[in-house]
TORKOL-4160 file (C-alpha; in steps of 0.2 Angstrom, whole numbers, padded with zeros to 4 digits, m for minus):
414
<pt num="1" X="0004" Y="m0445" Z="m0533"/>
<pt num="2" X="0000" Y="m0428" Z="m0536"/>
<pt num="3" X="m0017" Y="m0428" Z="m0540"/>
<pt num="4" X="m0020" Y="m0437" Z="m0522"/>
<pt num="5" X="m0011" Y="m0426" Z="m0513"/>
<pt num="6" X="m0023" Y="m0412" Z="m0522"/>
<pt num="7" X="m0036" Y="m0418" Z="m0520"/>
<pt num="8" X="m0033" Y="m0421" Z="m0502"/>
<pt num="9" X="m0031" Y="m0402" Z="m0501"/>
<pt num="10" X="m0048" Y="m0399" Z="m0507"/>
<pt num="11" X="m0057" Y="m0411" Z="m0494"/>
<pt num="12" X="m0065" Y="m0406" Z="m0478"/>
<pt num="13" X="m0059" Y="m0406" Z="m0459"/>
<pt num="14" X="m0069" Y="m0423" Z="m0458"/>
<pt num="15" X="m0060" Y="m0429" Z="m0472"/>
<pt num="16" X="m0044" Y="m0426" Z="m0471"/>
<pt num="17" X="m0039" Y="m0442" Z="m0461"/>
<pt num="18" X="m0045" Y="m0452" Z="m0476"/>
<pt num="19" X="m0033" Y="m0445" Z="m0488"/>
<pt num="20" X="m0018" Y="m0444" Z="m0476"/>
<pt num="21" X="m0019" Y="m0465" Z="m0474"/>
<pt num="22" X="m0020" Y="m0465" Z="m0492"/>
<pt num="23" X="m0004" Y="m0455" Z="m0491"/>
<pt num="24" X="0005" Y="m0465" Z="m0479"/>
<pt num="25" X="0002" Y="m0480" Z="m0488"/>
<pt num="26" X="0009" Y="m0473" Z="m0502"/>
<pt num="27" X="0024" Y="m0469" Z="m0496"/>
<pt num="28" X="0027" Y="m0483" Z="m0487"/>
<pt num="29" X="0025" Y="m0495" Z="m0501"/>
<pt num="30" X="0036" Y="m0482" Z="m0512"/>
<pt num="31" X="0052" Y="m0486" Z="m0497"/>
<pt num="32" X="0047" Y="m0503" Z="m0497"/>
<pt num="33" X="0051" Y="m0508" Z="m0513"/>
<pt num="34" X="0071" Y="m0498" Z="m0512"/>
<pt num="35" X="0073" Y="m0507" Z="m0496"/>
<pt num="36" X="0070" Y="m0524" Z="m0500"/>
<pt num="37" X="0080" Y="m0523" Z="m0517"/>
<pt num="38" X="0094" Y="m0515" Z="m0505"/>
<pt num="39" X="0092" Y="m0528" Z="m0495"/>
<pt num="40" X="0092" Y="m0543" Z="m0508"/>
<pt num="41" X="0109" Y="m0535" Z="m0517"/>
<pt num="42" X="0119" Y="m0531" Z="m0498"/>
<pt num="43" X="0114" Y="m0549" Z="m0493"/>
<pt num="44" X="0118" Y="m0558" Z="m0509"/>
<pt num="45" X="0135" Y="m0547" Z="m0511"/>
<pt num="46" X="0140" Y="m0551" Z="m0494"/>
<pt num="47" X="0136" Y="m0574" Z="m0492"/>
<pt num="48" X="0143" Y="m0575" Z="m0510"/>
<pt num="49" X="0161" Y="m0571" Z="m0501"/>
<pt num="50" X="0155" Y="m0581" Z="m0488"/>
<pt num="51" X="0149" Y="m0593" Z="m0498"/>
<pt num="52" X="0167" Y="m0596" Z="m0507"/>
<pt num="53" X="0175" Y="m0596" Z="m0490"/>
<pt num="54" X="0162" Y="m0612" Z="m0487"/>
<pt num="55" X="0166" Y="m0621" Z="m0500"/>
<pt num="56" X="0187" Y="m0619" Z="m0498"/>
<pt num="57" X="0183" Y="m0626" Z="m0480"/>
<pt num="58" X="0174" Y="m0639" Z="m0487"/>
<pt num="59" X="0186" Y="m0644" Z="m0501"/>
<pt num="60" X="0201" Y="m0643" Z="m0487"/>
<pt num="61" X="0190" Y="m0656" Z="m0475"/>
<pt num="62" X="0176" Y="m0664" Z="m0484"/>
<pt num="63" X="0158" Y="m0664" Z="m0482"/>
<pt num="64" X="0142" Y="m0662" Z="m0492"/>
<pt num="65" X="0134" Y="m0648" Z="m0502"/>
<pt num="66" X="0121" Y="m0647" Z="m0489"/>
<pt num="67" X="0133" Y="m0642" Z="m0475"/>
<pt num="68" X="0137" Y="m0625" Z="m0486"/>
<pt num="69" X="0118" Y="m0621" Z="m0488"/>
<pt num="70" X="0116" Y="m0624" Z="m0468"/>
<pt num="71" X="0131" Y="m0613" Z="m0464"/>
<pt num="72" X="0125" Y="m0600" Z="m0476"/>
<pt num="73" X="0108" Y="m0601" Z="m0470"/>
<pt num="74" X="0114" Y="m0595" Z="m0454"/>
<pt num="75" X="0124" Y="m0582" Z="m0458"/>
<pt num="76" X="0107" Y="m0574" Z="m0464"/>
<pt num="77" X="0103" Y="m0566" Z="m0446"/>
<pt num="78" X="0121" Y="m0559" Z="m0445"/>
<pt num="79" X="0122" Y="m0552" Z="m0462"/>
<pt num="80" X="0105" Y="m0545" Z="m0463"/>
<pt num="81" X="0109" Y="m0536" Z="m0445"/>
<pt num="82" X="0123" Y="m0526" Z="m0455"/>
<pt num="83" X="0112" Y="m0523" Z="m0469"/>
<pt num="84" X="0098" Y="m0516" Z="m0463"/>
<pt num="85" X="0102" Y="m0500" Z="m0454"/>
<pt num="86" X="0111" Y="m0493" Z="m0472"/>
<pt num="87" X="0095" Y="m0500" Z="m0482"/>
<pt num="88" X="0084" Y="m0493" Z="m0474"/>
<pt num="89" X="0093" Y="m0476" Z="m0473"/>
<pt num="90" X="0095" Y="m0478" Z="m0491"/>
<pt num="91" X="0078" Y="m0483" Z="m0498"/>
<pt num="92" X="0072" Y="m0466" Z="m0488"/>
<pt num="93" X="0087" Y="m0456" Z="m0496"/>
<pt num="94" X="0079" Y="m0461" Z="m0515"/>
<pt num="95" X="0061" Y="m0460" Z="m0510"/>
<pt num="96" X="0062" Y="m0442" Z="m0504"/>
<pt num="97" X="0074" Y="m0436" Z="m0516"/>
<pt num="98" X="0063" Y="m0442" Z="m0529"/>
<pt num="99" X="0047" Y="m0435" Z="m0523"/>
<pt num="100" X="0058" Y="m0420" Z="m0522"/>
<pt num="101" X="0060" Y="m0423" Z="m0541"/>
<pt num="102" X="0044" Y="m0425" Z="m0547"/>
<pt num="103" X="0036" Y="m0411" Z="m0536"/>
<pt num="104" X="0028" Y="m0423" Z="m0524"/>
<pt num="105" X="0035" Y="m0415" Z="m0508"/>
<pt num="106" X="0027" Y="m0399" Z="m0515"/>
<pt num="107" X="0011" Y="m0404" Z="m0517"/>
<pt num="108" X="0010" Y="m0415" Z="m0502"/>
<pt num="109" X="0016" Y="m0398" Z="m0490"/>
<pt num="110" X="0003" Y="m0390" Z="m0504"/>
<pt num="111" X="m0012" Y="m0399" Z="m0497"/>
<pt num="112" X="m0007" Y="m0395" Z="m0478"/>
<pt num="113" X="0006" Y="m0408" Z="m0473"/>
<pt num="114" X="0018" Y="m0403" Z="m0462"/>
<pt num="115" X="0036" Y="m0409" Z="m0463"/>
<pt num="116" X="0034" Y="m0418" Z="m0448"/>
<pt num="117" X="0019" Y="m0426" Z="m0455"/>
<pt num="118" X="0026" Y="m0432" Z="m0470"/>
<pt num="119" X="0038" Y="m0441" Z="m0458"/>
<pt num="120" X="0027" Y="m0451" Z="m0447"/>
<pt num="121" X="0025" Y="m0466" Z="m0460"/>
<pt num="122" X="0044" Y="m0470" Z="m0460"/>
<pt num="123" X="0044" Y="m0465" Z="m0441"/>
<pt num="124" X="0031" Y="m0481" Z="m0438"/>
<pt num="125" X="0043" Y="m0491" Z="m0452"/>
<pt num="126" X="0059" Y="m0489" Z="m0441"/>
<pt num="127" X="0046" Y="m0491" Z="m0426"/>
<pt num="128" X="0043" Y="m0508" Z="m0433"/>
<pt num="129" X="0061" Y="m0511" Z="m0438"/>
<pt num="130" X="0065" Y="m0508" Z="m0420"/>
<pt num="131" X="0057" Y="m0521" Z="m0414"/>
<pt num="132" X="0061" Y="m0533" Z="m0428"/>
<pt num="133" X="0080" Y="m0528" Z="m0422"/>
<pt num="134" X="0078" Y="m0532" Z="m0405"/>
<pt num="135" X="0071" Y="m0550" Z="m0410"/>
<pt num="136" X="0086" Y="m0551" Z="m0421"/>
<pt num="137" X="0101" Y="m0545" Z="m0410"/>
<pt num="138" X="0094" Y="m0551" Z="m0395"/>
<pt num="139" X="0087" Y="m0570" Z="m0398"/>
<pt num="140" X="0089" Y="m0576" Z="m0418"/>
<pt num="141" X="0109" Y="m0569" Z="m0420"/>
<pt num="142" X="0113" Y="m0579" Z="m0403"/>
<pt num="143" X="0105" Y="m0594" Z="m0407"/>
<pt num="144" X="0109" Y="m0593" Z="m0430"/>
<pt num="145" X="0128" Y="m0589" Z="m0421"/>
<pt num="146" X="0129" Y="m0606" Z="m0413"/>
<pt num="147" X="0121" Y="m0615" Z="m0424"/>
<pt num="148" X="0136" Y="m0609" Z="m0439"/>
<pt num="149" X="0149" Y="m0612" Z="m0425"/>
<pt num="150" X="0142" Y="m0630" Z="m0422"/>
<pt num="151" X="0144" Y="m0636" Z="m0443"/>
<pt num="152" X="0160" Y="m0627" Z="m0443"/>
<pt num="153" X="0165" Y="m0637" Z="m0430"/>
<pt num="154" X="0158" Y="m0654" Z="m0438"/>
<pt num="155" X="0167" Y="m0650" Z="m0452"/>
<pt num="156" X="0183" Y="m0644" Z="m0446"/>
<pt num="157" X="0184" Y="m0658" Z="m0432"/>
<pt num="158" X="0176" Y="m0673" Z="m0440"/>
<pt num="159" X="0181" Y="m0690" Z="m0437"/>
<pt num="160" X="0193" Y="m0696" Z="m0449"/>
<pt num="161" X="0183" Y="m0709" Z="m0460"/>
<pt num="162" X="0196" Y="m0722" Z="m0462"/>
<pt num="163" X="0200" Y="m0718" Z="m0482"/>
<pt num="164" X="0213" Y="m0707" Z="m0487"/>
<pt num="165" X="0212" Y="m0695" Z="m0504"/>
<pt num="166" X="0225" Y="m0697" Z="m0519"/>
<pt num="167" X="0242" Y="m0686" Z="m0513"/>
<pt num="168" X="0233" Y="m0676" Z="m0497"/>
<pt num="169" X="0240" Y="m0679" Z="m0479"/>
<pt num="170" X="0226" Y="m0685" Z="m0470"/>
<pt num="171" X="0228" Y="m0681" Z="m0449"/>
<pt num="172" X="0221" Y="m0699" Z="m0446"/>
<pt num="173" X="0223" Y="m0694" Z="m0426"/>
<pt num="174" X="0236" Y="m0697" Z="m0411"/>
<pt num="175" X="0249" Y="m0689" Z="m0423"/>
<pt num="176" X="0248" Y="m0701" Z="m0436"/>
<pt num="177" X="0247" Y="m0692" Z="m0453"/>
<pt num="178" X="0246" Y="m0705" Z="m0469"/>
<pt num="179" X="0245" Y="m0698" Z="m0485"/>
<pt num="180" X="0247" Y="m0709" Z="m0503"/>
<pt num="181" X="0254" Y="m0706" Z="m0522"/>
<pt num="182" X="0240" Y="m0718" Z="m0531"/>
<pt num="183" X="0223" Y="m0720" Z="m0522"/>
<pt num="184" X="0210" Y="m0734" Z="m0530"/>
<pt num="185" X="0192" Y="m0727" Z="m0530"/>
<pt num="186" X="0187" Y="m0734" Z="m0512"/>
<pt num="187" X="0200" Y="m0723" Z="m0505"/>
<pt num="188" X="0206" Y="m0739" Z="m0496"/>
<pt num="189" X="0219" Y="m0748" Z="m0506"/>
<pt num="190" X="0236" Y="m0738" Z="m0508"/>
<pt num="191" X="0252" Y="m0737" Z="m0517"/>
<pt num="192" X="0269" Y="m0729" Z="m0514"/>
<pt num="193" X="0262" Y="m0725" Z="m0496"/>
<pt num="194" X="0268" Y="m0714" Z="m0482"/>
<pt num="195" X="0265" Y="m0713" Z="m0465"/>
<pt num="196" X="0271" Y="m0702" Z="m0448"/>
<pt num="197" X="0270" Y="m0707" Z="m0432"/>
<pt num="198" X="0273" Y="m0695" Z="m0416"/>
<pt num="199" X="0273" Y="m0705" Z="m0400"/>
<pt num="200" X="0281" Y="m0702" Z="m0383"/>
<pt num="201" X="0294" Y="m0691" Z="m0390"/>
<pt num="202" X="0298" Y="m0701" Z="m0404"/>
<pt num="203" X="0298" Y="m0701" Z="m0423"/>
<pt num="204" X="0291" Y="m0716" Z="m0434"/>
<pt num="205" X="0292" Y="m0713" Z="m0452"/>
<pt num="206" X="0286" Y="m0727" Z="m0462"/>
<pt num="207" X="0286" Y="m0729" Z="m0481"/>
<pt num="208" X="0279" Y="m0744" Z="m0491"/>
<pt num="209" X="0275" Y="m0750" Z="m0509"/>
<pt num="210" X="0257" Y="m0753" Z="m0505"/>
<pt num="211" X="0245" Y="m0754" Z="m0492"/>
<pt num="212" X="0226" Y="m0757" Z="m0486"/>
<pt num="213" X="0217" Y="m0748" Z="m0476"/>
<pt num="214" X="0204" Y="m0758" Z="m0464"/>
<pt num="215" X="0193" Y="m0759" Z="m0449"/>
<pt num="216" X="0190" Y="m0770" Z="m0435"/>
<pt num="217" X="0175" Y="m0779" Z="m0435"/>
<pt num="218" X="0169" Y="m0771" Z="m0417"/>
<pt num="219" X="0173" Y="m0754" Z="m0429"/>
<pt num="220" X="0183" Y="m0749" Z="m0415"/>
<pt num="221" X="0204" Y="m0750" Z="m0423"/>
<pt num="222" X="0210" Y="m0745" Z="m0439"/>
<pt num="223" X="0221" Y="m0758" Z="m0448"/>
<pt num="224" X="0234" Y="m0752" Z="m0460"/>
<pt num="225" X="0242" Y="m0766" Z="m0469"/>
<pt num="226" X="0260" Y="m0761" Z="m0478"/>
<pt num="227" X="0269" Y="m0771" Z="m0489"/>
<pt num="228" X="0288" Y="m0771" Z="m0494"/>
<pt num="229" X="0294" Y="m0755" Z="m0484"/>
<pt num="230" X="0306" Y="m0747" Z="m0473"/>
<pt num="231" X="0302" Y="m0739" Z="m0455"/>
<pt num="232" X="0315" Y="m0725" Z="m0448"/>
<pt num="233" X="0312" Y="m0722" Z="m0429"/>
<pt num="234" X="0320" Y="m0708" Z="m0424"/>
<pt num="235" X="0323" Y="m0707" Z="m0401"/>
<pt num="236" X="0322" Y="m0692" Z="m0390"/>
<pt num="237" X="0341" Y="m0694" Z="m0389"/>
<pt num="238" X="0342" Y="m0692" Z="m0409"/>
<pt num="239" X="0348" Y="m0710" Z="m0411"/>
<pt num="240" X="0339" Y="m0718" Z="m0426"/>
<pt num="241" X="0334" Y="m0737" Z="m0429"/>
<pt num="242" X="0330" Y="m0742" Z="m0446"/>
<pt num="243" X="0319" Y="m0755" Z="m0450"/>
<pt num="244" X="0315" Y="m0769" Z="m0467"/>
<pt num="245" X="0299" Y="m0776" Z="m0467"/>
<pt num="246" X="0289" Y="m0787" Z="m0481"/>
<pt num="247" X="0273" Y="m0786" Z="m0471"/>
<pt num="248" X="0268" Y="m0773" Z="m0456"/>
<pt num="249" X="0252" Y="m0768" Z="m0450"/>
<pt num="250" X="0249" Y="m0753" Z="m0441"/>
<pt num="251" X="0235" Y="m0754" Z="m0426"/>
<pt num="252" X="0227" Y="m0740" Z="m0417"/>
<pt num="253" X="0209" Y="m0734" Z="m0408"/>
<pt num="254" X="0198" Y="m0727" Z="m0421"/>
<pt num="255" X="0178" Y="m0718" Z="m0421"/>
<pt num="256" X="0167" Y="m0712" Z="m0433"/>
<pt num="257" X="0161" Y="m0699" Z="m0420"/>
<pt num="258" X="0168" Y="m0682" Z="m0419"/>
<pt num="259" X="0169" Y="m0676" Z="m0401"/>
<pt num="260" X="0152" Y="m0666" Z="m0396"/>
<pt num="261" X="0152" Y="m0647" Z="m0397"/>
<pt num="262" X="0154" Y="m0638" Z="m0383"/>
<pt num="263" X="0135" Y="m0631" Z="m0376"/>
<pt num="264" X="0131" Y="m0612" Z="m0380"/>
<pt num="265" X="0135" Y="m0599" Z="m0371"/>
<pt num="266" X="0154" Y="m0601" Z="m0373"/>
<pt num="267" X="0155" Y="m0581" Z="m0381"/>
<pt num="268" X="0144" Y="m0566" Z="m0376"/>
<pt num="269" X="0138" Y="m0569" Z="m0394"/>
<pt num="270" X="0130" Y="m0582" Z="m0390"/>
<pt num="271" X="0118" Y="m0575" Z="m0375"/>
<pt num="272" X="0101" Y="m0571" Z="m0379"/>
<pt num="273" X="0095" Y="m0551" Z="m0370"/>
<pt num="274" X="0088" Y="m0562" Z="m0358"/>
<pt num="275" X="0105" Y="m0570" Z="m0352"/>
<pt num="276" X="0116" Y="m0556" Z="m0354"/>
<pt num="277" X="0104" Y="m0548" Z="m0342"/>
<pt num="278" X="0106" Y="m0563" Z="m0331"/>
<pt num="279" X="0124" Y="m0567" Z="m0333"/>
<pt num="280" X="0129" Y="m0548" Z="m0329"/>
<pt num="281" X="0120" Y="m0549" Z="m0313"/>
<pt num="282" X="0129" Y="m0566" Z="m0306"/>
<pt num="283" X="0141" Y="m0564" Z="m0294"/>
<pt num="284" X="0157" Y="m0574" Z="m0303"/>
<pt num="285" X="0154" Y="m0574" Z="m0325"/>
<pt num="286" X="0162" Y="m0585" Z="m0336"/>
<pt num="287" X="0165" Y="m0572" Z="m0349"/>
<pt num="288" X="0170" Y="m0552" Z="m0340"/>
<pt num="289" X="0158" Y="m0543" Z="m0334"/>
<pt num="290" X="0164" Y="m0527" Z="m0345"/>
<pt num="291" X="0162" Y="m0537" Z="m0361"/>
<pt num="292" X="0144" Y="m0544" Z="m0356"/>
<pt num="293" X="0139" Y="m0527" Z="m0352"/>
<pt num="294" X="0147" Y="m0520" Z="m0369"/>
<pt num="295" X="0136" Y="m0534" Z="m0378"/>
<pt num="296" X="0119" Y="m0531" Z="m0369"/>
<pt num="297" X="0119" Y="m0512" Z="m0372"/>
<pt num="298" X="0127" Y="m0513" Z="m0390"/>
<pt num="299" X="0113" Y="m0524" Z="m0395"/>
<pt num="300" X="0100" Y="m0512" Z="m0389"/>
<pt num="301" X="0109" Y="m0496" Z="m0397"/>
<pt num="302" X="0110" Y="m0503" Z="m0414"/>
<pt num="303" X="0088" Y="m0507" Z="m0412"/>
<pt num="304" X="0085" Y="m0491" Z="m0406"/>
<pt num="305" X="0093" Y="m0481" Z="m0419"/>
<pt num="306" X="0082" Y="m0487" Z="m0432"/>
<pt num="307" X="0069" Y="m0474" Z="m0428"/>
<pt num="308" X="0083" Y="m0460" Z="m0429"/>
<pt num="309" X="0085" Y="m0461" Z="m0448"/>
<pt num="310" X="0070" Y="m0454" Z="m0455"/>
<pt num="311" X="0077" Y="m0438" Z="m0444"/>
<pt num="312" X="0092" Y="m0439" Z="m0452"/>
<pt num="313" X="0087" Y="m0447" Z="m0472"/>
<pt num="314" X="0073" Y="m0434" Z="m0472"/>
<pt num="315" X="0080" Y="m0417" Z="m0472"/>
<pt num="316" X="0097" Y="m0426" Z="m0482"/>
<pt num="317" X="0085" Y="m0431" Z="m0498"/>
<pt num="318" X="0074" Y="m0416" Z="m0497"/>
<pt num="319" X="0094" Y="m0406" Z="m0499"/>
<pt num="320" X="0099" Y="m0420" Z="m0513"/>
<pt num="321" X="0091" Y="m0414" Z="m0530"/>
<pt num="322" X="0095" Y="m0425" Z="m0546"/>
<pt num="323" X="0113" Y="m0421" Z="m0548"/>
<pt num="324" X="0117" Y="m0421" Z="m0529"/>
<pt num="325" X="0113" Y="m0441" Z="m0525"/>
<pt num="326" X="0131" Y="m0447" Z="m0527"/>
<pt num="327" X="0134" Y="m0434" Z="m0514"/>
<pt num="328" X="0120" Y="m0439" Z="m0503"/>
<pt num="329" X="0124" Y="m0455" Z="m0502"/>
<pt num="330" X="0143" Y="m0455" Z="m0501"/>
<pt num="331" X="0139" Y="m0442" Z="m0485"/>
<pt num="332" X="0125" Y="m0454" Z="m0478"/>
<pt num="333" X="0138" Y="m0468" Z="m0479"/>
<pt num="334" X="0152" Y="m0458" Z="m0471"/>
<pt num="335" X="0140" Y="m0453" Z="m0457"/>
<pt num="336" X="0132" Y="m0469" Z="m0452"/>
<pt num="337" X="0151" Y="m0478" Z="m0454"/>
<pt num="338" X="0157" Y="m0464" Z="m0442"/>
<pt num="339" X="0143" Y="m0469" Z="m0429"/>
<pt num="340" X="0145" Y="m0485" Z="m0432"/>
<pt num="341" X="0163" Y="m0486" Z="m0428"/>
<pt num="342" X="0160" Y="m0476" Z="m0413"/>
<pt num="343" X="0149" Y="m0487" Z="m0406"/>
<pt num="344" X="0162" Y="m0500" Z="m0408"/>
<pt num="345" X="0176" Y="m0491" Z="m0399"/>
<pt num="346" X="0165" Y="m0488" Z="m0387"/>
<pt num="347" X="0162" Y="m0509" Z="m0385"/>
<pt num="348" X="0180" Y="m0509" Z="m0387"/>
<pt num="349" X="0184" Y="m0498" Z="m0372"/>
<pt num="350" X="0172" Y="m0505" Z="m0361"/>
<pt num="351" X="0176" Y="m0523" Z="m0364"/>
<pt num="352" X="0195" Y="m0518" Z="m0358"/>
<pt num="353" X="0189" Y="m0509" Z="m0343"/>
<pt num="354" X="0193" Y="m0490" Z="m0349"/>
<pt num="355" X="0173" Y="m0483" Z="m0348"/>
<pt num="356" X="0158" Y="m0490" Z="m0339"/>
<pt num="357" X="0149" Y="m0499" Z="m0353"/>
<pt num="358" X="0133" Y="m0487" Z="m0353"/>
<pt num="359" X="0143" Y="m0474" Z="m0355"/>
<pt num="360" X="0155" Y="m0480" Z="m0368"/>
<pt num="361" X="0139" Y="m0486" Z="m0380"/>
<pt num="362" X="0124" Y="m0472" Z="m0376"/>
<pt num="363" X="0136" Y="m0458" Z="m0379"/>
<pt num="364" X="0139" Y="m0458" Z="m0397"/>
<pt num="365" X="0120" Y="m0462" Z="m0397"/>
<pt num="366" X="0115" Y="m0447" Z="m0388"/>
<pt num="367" X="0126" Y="m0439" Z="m0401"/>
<pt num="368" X="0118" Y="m0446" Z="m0416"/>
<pt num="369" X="0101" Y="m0441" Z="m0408"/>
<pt num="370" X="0104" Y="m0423" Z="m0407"/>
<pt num="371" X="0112" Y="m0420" Z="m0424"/>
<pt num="372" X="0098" Y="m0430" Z="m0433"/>
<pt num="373" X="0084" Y="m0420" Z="m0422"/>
<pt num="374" X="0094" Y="m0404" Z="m0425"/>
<pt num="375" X="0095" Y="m0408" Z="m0443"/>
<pt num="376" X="0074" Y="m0413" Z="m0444"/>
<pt num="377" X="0071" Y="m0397" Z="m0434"/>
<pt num="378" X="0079" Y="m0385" Z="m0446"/>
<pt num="379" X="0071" Y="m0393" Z="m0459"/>
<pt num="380" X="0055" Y="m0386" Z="m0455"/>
<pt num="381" X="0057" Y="m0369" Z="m0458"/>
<pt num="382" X="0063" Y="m0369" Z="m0474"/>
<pt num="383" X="0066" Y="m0389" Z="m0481"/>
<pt num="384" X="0074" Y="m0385" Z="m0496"/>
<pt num="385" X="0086" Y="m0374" Z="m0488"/>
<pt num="386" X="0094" Y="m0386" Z="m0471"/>
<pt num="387" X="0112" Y="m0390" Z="m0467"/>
<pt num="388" X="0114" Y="m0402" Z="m0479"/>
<pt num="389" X="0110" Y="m0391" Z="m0494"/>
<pt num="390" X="0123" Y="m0381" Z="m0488"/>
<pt num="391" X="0136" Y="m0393" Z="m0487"/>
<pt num="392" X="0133" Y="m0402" Z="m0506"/>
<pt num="393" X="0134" Y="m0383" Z="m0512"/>
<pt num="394" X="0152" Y="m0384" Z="m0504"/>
<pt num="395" X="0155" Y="m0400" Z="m0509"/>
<pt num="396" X="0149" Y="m0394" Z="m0526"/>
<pt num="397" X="0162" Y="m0383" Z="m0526"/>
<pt num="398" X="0177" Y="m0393" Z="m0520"/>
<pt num="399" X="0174" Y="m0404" Z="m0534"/>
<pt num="400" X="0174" Y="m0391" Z="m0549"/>
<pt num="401" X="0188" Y="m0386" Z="m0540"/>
<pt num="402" X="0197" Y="m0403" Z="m0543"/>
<pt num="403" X="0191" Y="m0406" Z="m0559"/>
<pt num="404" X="0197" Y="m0389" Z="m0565"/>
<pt num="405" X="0215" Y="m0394" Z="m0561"/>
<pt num="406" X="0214" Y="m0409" Z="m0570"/>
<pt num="407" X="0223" Y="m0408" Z="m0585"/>
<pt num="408" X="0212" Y="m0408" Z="m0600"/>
<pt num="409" X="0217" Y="m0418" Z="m0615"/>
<pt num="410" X="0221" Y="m0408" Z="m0628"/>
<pt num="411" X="0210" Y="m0409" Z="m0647"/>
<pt num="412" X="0219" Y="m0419" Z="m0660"/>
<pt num="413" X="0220" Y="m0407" Z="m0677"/>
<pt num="414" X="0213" Y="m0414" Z="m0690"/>
């Protein structure tokens, strides 16, 4: 890198374009590969929770494998809007500290590039990123959203399917919970059998030495067949009937459908840009105004901070030398969680009516614009010398500080 950036110095007017690209796409490859391996290890860290959760839901209700992959699939958009803003921030941190390292920033300010400059490639990658965001937050998290919600609900809400697991109580419907000590294969033929009733008030408990589960032939009633039991109904007025059969059989409506999902649109999440924008402007919403005003301008803050980080990352690496990157990125993380958070309290706010939801949101944004262009612009002067370098010297400091109250162990004598 630092023979193209001297050999860029030694070129011509006419030539300098040529070598600049070069530049660019140097140092644009050198951030991508930090920001897709941020981006791999966030994402994985983040559905591998998610993905346990998935399978406890599925072990609790039943279902295939595939259902897990579909659900974790769609989780993708949502966890990939959290990740990006902080891999990105990151991948620019370790670049530029690096070519601080090796000298590259140097020689590239050697050869006649100007701070700004040297910026304009990862300005263009969080242009990009931008507009990525928008398409992310504003059509593919609504619709991924849904989607999620939709399985969970197919999971969660799924028609019973007439067969009952060895000692689980199974929620066949219309209060009737059955559950089984010894279950045959097929789910179907039972022993030592127990079943709740809720009706109109009252309580049926019945408990049997066998049974058989069975279907109509129209597949519209379950049929449970007991054998040799006792059934205790229990009145609203706490009287109590006890009844001896050798054979009863239990009738009742039954489908293999689950109920159909409610359509989208049922949570501002849900609502593409394009409907928010519409919903906020009809005269009677299903969901409060405040909240689908929060939604629309949240979305658009969190695109357009993208192009902000290279303000802020830039003048934060060029401050970090080797020994000063745990610093760096502890002080990035507290930053961007701070503005984070501040945007959420500012959705907060506005979805309970405290603050106009503009002003709740674009606030904290302006904010964060003036200190990362106050930061870029004192970096100019003198880059190795900004606010930042300042504060890991004091940070520097406070930790020697703490370690020198640490007791220190004491050498064992020989």
């Amino acid at each position: 890198m630092t023979e193209v950036a001297n050999s860029a110095a030694g070129m011509d007017r006419t030539r300098i374009p040529f070598g600049t690209r070069l530049i660019d796409r140097y140092i644009l490859t050198e951030t991508a590969k930090p920001l897709a391996l941020s981006l791999v290890v966030v994402m994985l860290a983040l559905l591998l929770e998610r993905i346990l959760r998935l399978f406890d839901l599925l072990a609790n209700h039943g279902g295939p494998f595939q259902l897990v992959l579909r659900m974790a699939a769609n989780l993708v958009p949502h966890y990939l809007g959290l990740a990006l803003p902080a891999a990105f921030f990151i991948s620019m941190f370790v670049v530029v500290a690096r070519f601080g390292d090796e000298n590259e920033l140097d020689a590239l300010q050697s050869s006649g590039l100007s701070v700004p400059r040297i910026t304009r490639p990862f300005l263009w990658l969080g242009t990009g990123l931008m507009v990525f965001s928008v398409l992310l937050f504003g059509f593919i998290q609504p619709y991924s959203r849904y989607a999620y919600q939709a399985i969970h609900y197919a999971v969660v809400n799924a028609a019973w399917d007439a067969t009952v697991p060895q000692s689980a109580f199974v929620d066949a419907g219309q209060g009737v919970t059955i559950t089984a000590d010894m279950v045959d294969p097929t789910g179907r033929n039972l022993e030592r059998v127990f079943v709740q009733q809720l009706r109109d008030g009252e309580e049926w408990v019945t408990t049997a030495e066998s049974g058989r589960l069975g279907v109509s032939d129209d597949r519209k009633r379950i049929l449970l067949t007991l054998d040799n039991g006792v059934q205790v109904r229990t009145r609203p007025d706490a009287t109590v009937e006890v009844v001896r059969f050798g054979r009863l059989t239990l009738d009742r409506e039954f489908t293999l459908e689950a109920p159909p999902f409610r359509p989208r649109g049922g949570s501002e999440r849900e609502l593409t840009l394009v409907e928010l924008w519409q919903e906020m402007h009809q005269p009677i919403t299903l969901v409060p105004r405040g909240t689908l005003e929060a939604e629309f301008h949240a979305r658009l803050v969190r695109a357009v901070s993208l192009p902000l980080m290279p303000l802020l990352a830039l003048p934060m690496g060029m401050a970090a030398k080797r020994a000063r990157r745990g610093l760096g990125i502890a002080l990035a993380a507290a930053i961007l969680v701070l503005y984070h958070h501040s945007i959420q309290m500012g959705e907060s706010l506005a979805d309970i009516g405290r603050v106009p939801a503009a002003l709740g949101i674009w606030v904290p944004f302006v904010v964060f614009a003036l200190l990362c262009g106050w930061l870029f612009y004192r970096t100019q002067d003198r880059p190795g010398e900004n606010p930042f370098a300042h504060a890991f010297d004091r940070l520097d400091a406070v930790l020697h500080g703490v370690i020198r109250l640490l007791p220190r162990r004491r050498k064992e004598r020989p």
